[in-house]
N, C-alpha and C positions, 0 to 999 in steps of 0.2 A: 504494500500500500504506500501511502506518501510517505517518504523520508528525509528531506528537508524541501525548506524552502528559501529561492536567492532573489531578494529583491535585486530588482533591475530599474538606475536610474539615472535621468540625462548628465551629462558632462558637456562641457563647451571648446574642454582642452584636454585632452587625454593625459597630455605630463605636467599640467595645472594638478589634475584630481589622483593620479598616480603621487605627487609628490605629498598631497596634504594626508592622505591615507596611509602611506608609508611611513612616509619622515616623522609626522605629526601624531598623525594615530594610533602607529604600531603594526598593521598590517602590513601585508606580504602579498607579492603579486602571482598569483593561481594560475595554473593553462598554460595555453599557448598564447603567443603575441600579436594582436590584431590588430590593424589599423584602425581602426572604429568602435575598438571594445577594450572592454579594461574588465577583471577580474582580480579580486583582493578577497584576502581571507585573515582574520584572526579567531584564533580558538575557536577551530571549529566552524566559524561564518562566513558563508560568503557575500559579498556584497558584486553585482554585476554594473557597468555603467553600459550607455551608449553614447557615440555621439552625435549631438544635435548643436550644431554652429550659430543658431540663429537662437537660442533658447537665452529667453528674458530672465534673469535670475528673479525680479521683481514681480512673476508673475509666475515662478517656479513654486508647484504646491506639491512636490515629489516629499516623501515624508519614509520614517522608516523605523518602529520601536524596536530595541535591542534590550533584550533581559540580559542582566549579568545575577551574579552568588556575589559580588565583590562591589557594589558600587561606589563606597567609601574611598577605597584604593582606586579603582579606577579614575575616580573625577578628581584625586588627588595628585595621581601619573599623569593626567592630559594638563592641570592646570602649572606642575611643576614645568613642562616639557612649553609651554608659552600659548597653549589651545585657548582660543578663544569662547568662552561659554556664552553659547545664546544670551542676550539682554533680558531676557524674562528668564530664562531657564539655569538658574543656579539652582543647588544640591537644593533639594528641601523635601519633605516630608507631603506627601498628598493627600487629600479627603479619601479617595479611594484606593489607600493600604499601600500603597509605592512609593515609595523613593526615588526621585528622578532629577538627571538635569539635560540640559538639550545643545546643539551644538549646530550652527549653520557651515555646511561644507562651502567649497567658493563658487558653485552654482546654487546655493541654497538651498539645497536636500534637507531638510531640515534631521537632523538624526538624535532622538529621542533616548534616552539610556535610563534602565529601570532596576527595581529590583524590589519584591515585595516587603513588606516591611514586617 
């Protein structure tokens, strides 16, 4: 039956979002090398991009929640490492039992980081 799932979401510059996923993130690049695709994975996930050259990041609604077991350490590696944390989205505790903070990639994917509480 289904065994994972790889959100798939635009990119404007393939070695723009290759480096902030990499360098920045921690991910690792997956596959093979496509002109027009980008593939990354950390522990386990993968995240798929495409490219679209003409994609308004202002009008980019691509979105993506990520569960971790660790989110204390996690958003304290991205923040030590210089990641910039979404303007609404610092660590905080949620009405509905999660813990989360959010992070716009540089086409604004918006990516969502969780963990129940």
């Amino acid at each position: 039956m289904i065994t994972a799932i790889h959100p798939k979401l635009p990119m404007r510059d393939k070695a723009t979002t290759r480096a902030y996923f990499v360098d920045r993130l921690g991910f690792t690049v997956f596959g093979r090398d496509f002109p027009n695709y980008l593939m990354v994975e950390r522990d386990g996930l993968q995240l798929h991009f495409f490219l679209f050259k003409d994609l308004d990041p202002k009008v980019n609604y691509g979105q993506v929640y990520i569960r971790t077991d660790a989110i204390e350490e996690l958003y304290r590696s991205l923040v030590d490492r210089g990641v910039s944390i979404h303007p609404n989205g610092a660590l905080q505790s949620m009405p509905w039992g999660q813990k989360e903070f959010a992070l716009l990639d540089p086409d604004h994917n918006l990516l969502t980081f969780g963990q129940v509480i």
